[in-house]
N, C-alpha and C positions, 0 to 999 in steps of 0.2 A: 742268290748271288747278285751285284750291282748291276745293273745294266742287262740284266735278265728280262725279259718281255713276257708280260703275263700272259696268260691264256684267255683268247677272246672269250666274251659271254652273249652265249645266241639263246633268245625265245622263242620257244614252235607256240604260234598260235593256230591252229584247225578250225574249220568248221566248212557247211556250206557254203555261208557266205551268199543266204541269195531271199534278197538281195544284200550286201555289208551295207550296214548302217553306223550310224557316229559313236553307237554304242562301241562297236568293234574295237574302233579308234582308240577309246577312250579307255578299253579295256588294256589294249597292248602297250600305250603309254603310262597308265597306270604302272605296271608290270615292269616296264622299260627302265622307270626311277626307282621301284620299292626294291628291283635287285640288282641293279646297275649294270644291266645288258648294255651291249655294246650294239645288237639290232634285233630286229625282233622278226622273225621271217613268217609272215599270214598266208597259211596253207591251204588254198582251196578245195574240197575234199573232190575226188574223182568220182568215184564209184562208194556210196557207203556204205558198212557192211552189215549194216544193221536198220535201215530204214531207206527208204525211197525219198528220193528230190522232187517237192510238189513244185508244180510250175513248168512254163517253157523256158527258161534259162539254160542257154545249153553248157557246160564246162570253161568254155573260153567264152562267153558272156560273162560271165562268173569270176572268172581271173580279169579280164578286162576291168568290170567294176572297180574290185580291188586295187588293181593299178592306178584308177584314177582315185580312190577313194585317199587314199597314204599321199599323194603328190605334196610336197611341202611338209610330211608330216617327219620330222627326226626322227633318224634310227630304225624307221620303220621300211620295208622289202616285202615284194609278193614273190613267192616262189609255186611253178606248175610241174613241183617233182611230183604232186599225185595225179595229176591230171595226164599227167604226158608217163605215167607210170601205168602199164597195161592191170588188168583183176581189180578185184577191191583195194579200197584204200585203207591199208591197215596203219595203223598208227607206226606199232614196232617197225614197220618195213621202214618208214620215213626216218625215222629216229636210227635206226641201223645205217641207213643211204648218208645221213651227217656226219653222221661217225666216223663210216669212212671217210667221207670228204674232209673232215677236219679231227682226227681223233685227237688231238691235246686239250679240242672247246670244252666249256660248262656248256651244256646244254639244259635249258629252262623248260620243260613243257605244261603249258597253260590251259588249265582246266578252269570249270563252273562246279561251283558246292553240288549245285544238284547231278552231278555226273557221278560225283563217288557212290552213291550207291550204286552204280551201273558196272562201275570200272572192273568189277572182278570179273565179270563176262567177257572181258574184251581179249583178244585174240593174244597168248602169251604175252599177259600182264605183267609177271614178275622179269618180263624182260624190261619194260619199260620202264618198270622203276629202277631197276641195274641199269641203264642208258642214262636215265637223266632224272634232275630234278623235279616235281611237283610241284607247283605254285599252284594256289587255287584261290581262285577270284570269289570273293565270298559275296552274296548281295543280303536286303534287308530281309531276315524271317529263314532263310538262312545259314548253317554250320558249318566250319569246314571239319568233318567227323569219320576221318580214317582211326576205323577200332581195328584192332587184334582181330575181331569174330570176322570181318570181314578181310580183312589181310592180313592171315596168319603167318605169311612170307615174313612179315616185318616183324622185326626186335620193337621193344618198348620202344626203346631209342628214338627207332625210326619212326615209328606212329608218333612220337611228341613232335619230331621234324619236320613233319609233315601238316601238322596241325599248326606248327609258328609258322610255315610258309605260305601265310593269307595274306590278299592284298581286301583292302574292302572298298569298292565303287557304290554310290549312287544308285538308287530305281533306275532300268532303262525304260522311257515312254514307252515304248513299242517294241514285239519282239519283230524280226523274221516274217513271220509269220501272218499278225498285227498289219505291215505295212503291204506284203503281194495283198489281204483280205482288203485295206482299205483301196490301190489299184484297181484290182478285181472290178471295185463299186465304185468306179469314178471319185470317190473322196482325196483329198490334199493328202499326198507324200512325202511330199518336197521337202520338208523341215528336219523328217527322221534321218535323212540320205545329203550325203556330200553331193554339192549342185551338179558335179559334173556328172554322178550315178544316176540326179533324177533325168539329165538329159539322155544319158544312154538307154536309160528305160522308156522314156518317152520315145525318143527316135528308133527304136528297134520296137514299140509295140510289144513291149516284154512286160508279162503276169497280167495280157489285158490292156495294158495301155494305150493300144490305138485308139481303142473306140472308146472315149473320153475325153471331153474336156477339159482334161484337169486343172482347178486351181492354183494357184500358191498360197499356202500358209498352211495351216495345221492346228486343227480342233483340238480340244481336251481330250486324251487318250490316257488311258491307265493303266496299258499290260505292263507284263513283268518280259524284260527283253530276256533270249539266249546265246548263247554262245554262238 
């Protein structure tokens, strides 16, 4: 009907987030244009259910980053529904909490190729994919490869749908992981992280940072970034 208002389009992006680096960024705006969200909300995860947070970043260091890391960036929103949500942070509970707050939205949620093979472990999955759609961020080497064997929930249909729902980004320099290692050892950060992150790392002595001098600029690195 004329003058009907479409239904907003929101991207969940998750993860640690610790520390978020430019990849992050790069990743939700990618996402942002390939399926014309309207915002894209970066989920700092609380509690994860399935692996421990290395580092002293404590939850609202972590949300903080992120708030500054998006400052200026379109479309982009940090939200602390998992943080300030008590137990683990399970994905479906996030994804349910949207819903209700906006049940008429698209809801986007943005995964790493390398995560589908994990995904059938995760805490009532076939919820998730009834909640929202799947977009997976493919990198180089590789696939986005939802089969049947692995989600026999899904119709053919839906396993092809899933498979067109790739965006494909760029090598990230550094993952996560990559940059608290290069902190740790005193080496240049500064280039993988939005300036105003490396100063909150620096001034809070967060992943080691006090006792360092650190440089500016940034050596030849080669990892493969994550989510």
């Amino acid at each position: 009907m004329a003058g009907e208002r479409r239904a907003e389009r929101i991207g969940i992006l998750g993860g640690t987030f610790n520390p978020v680096h430019r990849c992050h960024i790069a990743i939700a705006q990618a996402c942002r244009e390939r399926f014309g969200l309207d915002r894209i909300e970066l989920v700092p995860c609380g509690i994860p259910p399935h692996k421990r947070i290395d580092g002293d970043a404590r939850p609202e260091d972590r949300l903080a980053m992120v708030a500054i890391a998006i400052e200026g960036e379109k479309g982009l929103v940090v939200s602390d529904r998992e943080i300030r949500r008590p137990g683990r942070s399970f994905t479906v509970d996030t994804l349910e909490e949207i819903r209700r707050e906006e049940p008429s939205a698209e809801v986007v949620f943005i995964i790493g190729s390398d995560t589908i093979p994990e995904l059938p472990a995760w805490h009532r999955v076939e919820r998730i994919f009834a909640l929202a759609r799947i977009a997976t961020v493919v990198r180089p080497g590789h696939a986005a490869l939802f089969t049947a064997e692995r989600f026999p929930f899904l119709s053919g249909g839906e396993i092809d749908a899933r498979n067109r729902d790739i965006v494909s980004i760029a090598p990230c320099p550094a993952s996560a992981s990559e940059i608290r290692r290069a902190i740790r050892e005193g080496r240049p950060f500064e280039a993988w992280v939005a300036e105003g992150v490396a100063r909150y790392i620096r001034e809070r002595g967060l992943y080691g940072a006090g006792g360092h001098g650190l440089g500016h600029g940034l050596g030849h690195g080669h990892g493969h970034g994550g989510m």
